[in-house]
C-alpha positions as CSV (number, residue, x, y, z in Angstrom):
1,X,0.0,0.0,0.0
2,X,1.0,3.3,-1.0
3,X,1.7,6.5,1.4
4,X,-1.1,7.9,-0.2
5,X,-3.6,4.9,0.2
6,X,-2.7,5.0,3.4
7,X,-3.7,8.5,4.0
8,X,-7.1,7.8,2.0
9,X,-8.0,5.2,4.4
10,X,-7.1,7.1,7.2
11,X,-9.4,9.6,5.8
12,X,-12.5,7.2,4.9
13,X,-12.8,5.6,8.2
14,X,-12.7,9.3,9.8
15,X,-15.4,10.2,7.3
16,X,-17.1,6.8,8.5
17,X,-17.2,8.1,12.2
18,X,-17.8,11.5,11.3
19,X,-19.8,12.4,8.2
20,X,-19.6,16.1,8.9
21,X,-15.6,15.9,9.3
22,X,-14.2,18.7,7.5
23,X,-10.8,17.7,5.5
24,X,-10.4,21.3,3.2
25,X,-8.5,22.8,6.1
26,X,-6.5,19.5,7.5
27,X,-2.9,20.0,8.1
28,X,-1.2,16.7,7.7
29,X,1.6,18.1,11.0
30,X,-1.1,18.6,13.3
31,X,-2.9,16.7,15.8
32,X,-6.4,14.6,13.7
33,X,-7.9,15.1,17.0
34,X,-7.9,19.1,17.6
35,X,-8.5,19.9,13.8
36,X,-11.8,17.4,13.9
37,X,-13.0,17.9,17.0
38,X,-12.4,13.6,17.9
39,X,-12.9,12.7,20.9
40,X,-11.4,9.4,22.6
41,X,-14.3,7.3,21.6
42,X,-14.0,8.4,17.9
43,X,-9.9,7.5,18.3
44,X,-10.4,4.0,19.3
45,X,-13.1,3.7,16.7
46,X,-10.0,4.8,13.9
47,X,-8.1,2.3,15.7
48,X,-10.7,-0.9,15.9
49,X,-11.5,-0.4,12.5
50,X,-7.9,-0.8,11.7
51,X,-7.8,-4.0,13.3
52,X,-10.8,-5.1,11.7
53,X,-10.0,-4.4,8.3
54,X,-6.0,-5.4,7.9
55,X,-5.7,-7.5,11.3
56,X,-3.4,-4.7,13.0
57,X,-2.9,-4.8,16.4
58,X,-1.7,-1.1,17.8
59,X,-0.4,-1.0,21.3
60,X,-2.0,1.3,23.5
61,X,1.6,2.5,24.1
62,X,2.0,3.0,20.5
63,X,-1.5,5.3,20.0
64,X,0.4,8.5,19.9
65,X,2.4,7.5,16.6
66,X,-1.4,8.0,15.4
67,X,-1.9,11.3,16.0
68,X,-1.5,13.5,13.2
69,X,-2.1,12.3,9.2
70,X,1.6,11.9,8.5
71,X,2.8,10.5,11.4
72,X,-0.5,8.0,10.7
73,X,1.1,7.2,7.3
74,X,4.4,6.9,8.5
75,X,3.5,4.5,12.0
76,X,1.2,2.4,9.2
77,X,3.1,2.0,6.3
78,X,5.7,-0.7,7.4
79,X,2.9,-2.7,8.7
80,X,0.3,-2.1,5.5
81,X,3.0,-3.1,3.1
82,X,1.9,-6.0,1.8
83,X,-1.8,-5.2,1.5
């Protein structure tokens, strides 16, 4: 999977939690959860859907390697590789 598939995904299951998510603004650098108003429940909604899709398994430790797009793409694309 491409960076850029990964950052479409990323996007798509944000739009799946929250329809009214506005991405004409997003900075890639800053934190998903301050620019889209997410609140915890929406995070581990990002990150169950991850699981469910491409059998990842993210370490509670690890969820701050998800908080901004890039570092999103960047944490995923090792482990999305091969999909």
């Amino acid at each position: 999977m491409t960076r850029n598939e990964i950052k479409n995904v990323i996007l798509e299951i944000i739009e799946d939690i929250d329809e009214e998510a506005d991405f004409d603004s997003l900075e890639a650098d800053k934190p998903l959860r301050d620019q889209l108003d997410l609140d915890s429940m929406d995070f581990l909604d990002i990150v169950m859907e991850l699981r469910k899709r491409y059998k990842l398994q993210i370490p509670e430790e690890e969820y701050p390697e998800l908080s901004t797009l890039n570092s999103c793409v960047n944490y995923l694309e090792p482990k999305l590789k091969d999909f």
